[in-house]
C-alpha positions as CSV (number, residue, x, y, z in Angstrom):
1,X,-48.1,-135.3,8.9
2,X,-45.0,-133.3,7.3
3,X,-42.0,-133.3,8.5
4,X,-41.7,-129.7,9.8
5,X,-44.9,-130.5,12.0
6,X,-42.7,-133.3,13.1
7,X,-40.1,-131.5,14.0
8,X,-42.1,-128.9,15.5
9,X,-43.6,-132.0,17.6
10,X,-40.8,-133.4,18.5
11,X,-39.4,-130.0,20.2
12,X,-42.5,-129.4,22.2
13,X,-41.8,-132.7,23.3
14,X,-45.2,-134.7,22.2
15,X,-44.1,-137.6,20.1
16,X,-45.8,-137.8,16.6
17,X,-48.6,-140.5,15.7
18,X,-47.5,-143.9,15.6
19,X,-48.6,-144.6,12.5
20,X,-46.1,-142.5,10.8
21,X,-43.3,-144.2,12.1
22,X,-44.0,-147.9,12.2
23,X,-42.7,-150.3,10.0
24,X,-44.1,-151.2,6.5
25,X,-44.9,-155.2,6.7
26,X,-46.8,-155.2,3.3
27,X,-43.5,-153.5,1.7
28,X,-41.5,-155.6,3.3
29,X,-43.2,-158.8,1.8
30,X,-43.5,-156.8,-1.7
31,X,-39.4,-155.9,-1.5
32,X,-38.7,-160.0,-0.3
33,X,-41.0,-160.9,-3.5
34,X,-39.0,-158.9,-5.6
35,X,-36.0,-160.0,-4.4
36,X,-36.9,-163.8,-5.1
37,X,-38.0,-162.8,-8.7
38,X,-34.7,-161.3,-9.3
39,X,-32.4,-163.9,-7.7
40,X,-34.7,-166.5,-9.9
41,X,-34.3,-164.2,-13.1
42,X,-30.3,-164.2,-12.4
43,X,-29.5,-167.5,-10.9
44,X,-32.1,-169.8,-13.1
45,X,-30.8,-170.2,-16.3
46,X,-33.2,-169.4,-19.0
47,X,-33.9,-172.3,-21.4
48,X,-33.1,-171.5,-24.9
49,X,-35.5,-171.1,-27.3
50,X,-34.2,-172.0,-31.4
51,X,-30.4,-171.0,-31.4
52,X,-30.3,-168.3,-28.8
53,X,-31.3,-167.5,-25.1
54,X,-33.9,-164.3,-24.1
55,X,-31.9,-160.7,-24.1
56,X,-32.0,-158.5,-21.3
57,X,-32.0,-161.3,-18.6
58,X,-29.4,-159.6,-16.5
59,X,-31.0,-156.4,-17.0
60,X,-34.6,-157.3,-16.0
61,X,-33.4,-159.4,-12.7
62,X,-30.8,-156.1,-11.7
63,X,-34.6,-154.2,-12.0
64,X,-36.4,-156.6,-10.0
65,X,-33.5,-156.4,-7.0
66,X,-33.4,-152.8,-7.4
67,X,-37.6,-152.4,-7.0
68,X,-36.9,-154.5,-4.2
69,X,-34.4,-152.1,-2.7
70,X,-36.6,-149.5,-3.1
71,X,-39.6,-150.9,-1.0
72,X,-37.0,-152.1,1.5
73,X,-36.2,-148.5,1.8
74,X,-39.7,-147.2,1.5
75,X,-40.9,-149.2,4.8
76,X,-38.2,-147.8,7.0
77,X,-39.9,-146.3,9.7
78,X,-40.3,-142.4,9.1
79,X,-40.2,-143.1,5.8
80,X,-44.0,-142.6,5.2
81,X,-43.6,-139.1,6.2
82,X,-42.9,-138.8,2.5
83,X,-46.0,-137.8,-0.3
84,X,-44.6,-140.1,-2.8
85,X,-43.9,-143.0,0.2
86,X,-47.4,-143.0,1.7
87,X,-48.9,-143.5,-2.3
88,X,-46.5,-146.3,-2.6
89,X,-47.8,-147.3,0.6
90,X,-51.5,-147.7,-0.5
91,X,-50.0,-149.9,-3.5
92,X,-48.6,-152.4,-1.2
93,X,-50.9,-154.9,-2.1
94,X,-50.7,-154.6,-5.6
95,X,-46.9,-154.7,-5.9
96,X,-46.3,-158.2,-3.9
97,X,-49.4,-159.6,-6.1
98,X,-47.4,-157.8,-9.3
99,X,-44.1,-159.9,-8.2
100,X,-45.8,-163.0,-7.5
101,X,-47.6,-163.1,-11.1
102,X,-44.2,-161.6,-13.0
103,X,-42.5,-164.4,-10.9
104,X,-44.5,-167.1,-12.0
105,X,-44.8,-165.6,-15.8
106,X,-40.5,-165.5,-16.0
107,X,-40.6,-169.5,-14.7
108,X,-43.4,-170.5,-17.0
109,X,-41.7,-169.1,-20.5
110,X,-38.0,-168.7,-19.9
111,X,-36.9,-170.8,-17.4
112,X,-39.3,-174.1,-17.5
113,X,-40.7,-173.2,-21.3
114,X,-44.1,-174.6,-20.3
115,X,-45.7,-172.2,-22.5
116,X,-44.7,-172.3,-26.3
117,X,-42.8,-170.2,-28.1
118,X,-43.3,-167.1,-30.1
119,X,-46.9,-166.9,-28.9
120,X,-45.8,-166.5,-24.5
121,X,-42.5,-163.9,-24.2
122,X,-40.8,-164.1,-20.8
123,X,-40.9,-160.2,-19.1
124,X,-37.4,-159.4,-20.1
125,X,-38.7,-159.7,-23.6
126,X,-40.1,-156.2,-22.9
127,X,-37.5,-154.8,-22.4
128,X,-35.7,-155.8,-25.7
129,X,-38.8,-154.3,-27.4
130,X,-38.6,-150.8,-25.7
131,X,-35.2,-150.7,-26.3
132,X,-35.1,-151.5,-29.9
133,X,-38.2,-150.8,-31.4
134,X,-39.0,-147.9,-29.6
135,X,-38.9,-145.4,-32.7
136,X,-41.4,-147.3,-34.2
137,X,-43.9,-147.8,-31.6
138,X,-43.6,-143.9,-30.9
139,X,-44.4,-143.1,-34.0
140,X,-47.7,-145.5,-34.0
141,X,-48.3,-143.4,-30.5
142,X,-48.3,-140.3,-32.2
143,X,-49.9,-141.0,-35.2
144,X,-52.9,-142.6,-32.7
145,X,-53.2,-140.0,-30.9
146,X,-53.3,-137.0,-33.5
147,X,-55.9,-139.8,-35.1
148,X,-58.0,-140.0,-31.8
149,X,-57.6,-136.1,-31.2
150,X,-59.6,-135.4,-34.5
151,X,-62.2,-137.8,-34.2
152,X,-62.7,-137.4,-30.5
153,X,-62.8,-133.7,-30.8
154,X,-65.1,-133.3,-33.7
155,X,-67.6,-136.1,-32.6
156,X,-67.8,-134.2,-28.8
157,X,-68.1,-131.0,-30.5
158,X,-70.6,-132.6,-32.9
159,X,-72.6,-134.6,-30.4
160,X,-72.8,-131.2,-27.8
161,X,-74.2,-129.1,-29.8
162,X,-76.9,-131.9,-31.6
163,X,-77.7,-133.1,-27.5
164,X,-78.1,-129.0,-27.2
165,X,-80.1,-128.4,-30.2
166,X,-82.5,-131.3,-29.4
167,X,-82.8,-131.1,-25.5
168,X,-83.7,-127.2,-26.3
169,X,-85.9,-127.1,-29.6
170,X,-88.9,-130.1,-29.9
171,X,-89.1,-129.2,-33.7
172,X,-85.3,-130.3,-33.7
173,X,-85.8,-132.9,-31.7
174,X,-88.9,-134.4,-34.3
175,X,-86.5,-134.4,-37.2
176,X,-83.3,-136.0,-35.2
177,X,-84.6,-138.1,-32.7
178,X,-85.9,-141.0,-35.0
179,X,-82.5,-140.6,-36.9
180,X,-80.5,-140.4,-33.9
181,X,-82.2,-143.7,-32.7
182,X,-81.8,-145.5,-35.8
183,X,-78.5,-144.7,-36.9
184,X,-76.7,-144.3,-32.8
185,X,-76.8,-148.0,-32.4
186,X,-75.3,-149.1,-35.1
187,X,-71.7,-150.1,-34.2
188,X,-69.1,-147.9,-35.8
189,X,-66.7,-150.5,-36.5
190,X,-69.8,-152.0,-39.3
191,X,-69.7,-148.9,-41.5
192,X,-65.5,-149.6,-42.2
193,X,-66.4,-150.9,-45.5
194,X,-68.8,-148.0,-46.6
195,X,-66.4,-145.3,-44.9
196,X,-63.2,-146.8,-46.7
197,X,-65.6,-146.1,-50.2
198,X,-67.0,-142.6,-49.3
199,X,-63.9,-141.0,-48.0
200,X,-60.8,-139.7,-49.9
201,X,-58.3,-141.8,-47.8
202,X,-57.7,-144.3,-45.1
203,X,-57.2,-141.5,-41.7
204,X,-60.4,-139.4,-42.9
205,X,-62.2,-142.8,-43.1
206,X,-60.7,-143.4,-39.6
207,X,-61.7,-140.2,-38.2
208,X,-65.1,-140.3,-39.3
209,X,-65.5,-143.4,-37.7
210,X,-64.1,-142.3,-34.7
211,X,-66.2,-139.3,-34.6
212,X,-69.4,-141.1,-35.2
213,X,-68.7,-143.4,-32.0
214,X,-68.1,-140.5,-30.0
215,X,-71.5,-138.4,-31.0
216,X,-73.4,-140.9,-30.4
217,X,-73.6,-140.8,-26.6
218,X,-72.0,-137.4,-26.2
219,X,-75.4,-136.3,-27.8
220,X,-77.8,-138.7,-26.2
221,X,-76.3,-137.4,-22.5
222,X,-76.7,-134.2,-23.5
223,X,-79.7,-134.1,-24.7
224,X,-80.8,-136.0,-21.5
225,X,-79.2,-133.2,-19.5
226,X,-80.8,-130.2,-21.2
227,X,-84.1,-131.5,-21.2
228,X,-83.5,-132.6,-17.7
229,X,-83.1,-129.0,-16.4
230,X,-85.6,-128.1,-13.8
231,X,-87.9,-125.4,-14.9
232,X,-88.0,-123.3,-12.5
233,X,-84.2,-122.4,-13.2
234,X,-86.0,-120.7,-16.2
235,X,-88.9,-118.9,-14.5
236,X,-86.5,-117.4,-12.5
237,X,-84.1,-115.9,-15.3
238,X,-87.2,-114.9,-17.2
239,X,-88.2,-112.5,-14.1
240,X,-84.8,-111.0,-14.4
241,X,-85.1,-110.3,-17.9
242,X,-82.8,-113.0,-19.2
243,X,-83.1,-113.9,-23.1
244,X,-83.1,-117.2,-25.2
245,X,-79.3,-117.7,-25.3
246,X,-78.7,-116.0,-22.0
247,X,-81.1,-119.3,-21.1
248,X,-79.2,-121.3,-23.2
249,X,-75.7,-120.4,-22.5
250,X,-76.1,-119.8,-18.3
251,X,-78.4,-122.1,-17.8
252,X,-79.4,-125.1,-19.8
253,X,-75.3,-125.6,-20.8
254,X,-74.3,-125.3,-16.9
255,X,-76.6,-127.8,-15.9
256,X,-76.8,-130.2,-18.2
257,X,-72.7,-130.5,-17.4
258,X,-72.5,-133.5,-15.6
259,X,-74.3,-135.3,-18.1
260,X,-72.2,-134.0,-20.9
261,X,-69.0,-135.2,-19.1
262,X,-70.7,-138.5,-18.6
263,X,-71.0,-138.8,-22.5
264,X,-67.6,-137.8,-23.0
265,X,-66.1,-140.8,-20.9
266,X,-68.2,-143.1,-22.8
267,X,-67.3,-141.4,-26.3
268,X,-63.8,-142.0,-25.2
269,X,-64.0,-145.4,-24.6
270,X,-65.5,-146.0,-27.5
271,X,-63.4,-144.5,-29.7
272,X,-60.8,-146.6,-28.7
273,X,-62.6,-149.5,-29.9
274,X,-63.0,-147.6,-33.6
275,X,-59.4,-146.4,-33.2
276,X,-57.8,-149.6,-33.0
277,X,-60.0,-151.3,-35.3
278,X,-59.8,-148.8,-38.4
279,X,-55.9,-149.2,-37.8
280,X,-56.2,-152.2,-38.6
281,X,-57.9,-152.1,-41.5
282,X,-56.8,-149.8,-43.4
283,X,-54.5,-147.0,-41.7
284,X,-50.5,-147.2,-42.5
285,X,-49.5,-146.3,-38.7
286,X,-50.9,-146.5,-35.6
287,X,-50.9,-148.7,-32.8
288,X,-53.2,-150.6,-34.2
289,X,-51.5,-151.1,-37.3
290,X,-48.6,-152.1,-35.2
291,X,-50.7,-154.8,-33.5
292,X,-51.2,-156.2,-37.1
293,X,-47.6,-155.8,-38.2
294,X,-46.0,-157.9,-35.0
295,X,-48.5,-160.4,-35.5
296,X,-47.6,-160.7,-39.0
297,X,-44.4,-161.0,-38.0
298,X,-44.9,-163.5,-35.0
299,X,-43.5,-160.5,-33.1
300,X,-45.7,-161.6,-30.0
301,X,-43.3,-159.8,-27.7
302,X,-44.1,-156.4,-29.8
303,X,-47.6,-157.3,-29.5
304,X,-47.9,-157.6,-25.7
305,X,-45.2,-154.0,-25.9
306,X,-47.9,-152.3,-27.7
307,X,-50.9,-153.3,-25.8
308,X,-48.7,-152.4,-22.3
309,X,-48.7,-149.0,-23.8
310,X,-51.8,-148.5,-25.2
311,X,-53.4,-149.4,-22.1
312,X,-51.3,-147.0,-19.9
313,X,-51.8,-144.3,-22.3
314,X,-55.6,-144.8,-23.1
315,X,-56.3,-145.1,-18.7
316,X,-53.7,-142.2,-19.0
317,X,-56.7,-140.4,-21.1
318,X,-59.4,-140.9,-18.6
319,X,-58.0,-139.9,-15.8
320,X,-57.4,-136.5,-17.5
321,X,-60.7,-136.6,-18.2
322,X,-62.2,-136.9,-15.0
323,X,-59.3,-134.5,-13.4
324,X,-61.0,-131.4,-15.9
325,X,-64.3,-133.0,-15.0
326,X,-63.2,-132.6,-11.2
327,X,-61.9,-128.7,-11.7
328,X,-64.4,-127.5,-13.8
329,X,-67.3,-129.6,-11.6
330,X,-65.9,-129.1,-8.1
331,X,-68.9,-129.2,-6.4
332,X,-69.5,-132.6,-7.9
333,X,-66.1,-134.2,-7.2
334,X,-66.0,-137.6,-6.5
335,X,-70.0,-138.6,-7.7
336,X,-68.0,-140.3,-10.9
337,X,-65.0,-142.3,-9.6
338,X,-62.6,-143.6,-11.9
C-alpha cells in the first residue's frame, strides 16, 4: 500500500492493513546484531599483527553502528510503507545471519588472532583495500570486462547462428554434429597452451578461449530449439505463402528463444571460468591477473577484495541477463528463476 492510499484511508476513516504498520522484529534483532559487531569492533582492541595494528578499525565499527541505525529506523512502524523498506524487509534474515558471521570473522582474526596471519584478514582489511588500491582493481575490472565482452559476444553470435544452421539444414548438421560433439566437451581451459602458440598475443588467446566456452552450449541449445519447433507452425506459414527465411526468421528464431537464452546463461557462466583462468596465465591485467599478483604478494586481503567484486559483478551479469530474457520473453517470465 502507498502512502497516498494511506492517506486517502485514513480520511474515509478505515484504518490501513495491519501489516503495514507493525513493528519489524527481524530488523530489530539484525540492527541489535549490528550494534554488538560494532561496539566489539570499537571497544575490543585488535591484537597486533608484526609491528602494527589493522587500519580502518574505527571506520568499519562507525559502519556497523550506522547499518544498525538504519534497520533500527527501517522497523519503525509505517516505515514499510516505503519500496526500498519492504525489500530490506525480505532481507531480514540475511542481514542478522550477515552480522553474526562478520562478528564472529572480526573476533577470530583481529581481536583473538585464532586464525594466522596474512592468509585470514579481519573485515576492516577491506576497507583499506578499496580505499587504496582501488585504481588498480578498476582497471583489472575494466580490462575483464572488455575481455569478457569480446569473447562472450563473438562465441553467442558464433554458437546462434551454428545451433541455427544445424537445427534448420540436416546436410549441416552431418558435417558439424560429429565435430560439435567431439570438440564441445573438451574444456576450454585445456587448449591455453595451444591457444597461447596459435594466437598473435595473450588477450586474442584469451578471447578465443572465452569464445569457444560460450559456443559450445549457446549452439547445442539452439540447435535443440530449432529442431524442436513444432511442425505444424510451418504448415501453417506455408499456406500463407511464407518463404524459407520468412520460416527461418518468424518462426524457427522465435521459438527456439527460450532455448537460446538458456545457452546464453550457461555460456556466461562458463566464460567466467575461461576468463579468470586465461588471466592468470598469461594476460597482463585483469582480475584474474590480480588474483595472481596479491597472491604473489601475500596480499590475501587484495585477494578476498577482488573475489568480493568479481562475484558481485559476475551475479551483477546474470541478472541482466535474465531481466532482457524477462522483457523480450514476457510470456515466459519467471519459468527460469535466478
Amino acid at each position: 500500500m502507498s502512502s497516498a492510499d494511506v492517506l486517502h484511508a485514513l480520511a474515509a476513516g478505515v484504518n490501513p492493513p495491519a501489516r503495514d504498520w507493525r513493528l519489524w522484529k527481524t530488523g530489530i534483532a539484525a540492527a541489535a546484531l549490528w550494534a554488538g559487531v560494532g561496539g566489539v569492533t570499537l571497544a575490543w582492541p585488535n591484537v597486533e599483527v608484526g609491528f602494527s595494528s589493522w587500519g580502518y578499525t574505527r571506520e568499519f565499527g562507525a559502519a556497523a553502528l550506522a547499518l544498525a541505525l538504519l534497520l533500527l529506523l527501517a522497523a519503525a512502524p509505517g516505515a514499510g510503507q516505503l519500496r526500498a523498506v519492504r525489500a530490506l524487509h525480505r532481507a531480514g534474515p540475511w542481514l542478522a545471519a550477515l552480522a553474526v558471521a562478520v562478528g564472529a570473522w572480526e573476533i577470530a582474526t583481529a581481536k583473538l588472532a585464532l586464525l594466522p596471519s596474512p592468509f585470514f584478514a579481519p573485515p576492516q582489511s577491506l576497507i583499506e583495500v578499496y580505499v587504496s588500491d582501488y585504481k588498480r582493481l578498476a582497471d583489472s575490472l575494466a580490462n575483464s570486462l572488455w575481455l569478457l565482452a569480446n569473447g562472450f559476444l563473438l562465441g553467442a553470435a558464433a554458437g546462434f547462428l551454428t545451433g541455427v544452421a544445424i537445427g534448420w539444414s540436416r546436410g549441416l548438421g552431418y558435417w558439424v554434429h560429429p565435430v560439435l560433439r567431439f570438440l564441445g566437451p573438451v574444456p576450454s581451459t585445456a587448449l591455453l597452451p595451444m591457444a597461447f602458440f596459435f594466437f598473435p598475443s595473450s588477450w586474442s588467446a584469451a578471447v578465443f578461449l572465452i569464445a569457444l566456452a560460450t559456443w559450445f552450449p549457446v549452439t547445442v541449445l539452439t540447435w535443440s530449439g530449432v529442431a524442436g519447433v513444432n511442425r505444424a507452425y510451418y504448415d501453417v506459414a506455408r499456406t500463407m505463402g511464407a518463404n524459407e527465411w520468412f520460416l527461418v526468421l518468424r518462426v524457427a528464431i522465435p521459438a527456439a528463444l527460450p532455448q537460446v537464452f538458456v545457452g546464453l546463461f550457461m555460456g556466461l557462466g562458463a566464460s567466467f571460468s575461461v576468463l579468470v583462468a586465461a588471466e592468470m596465465m598469461g594476460v597482463k591485467s585483469g582480475l584474474g591477473w590480480y588474483l595472481s599478483w596479491a597472491q604473489g604478494w601475500a596480499s590475501y586481503a587484495n585477494m578476498y577484495g577482488a573475489l568480493i567484486v568479481m562475484a558481485l559483478v559476475f551475479s551483477g551479469l546474470i541478472t541482466l541477463l535474465f531481466l532482457g530474457r524477462d522483457r523480450l520473453l514476457a510470456w515466459q517470465k519467471g519459468v527460469v528463476k535466478w
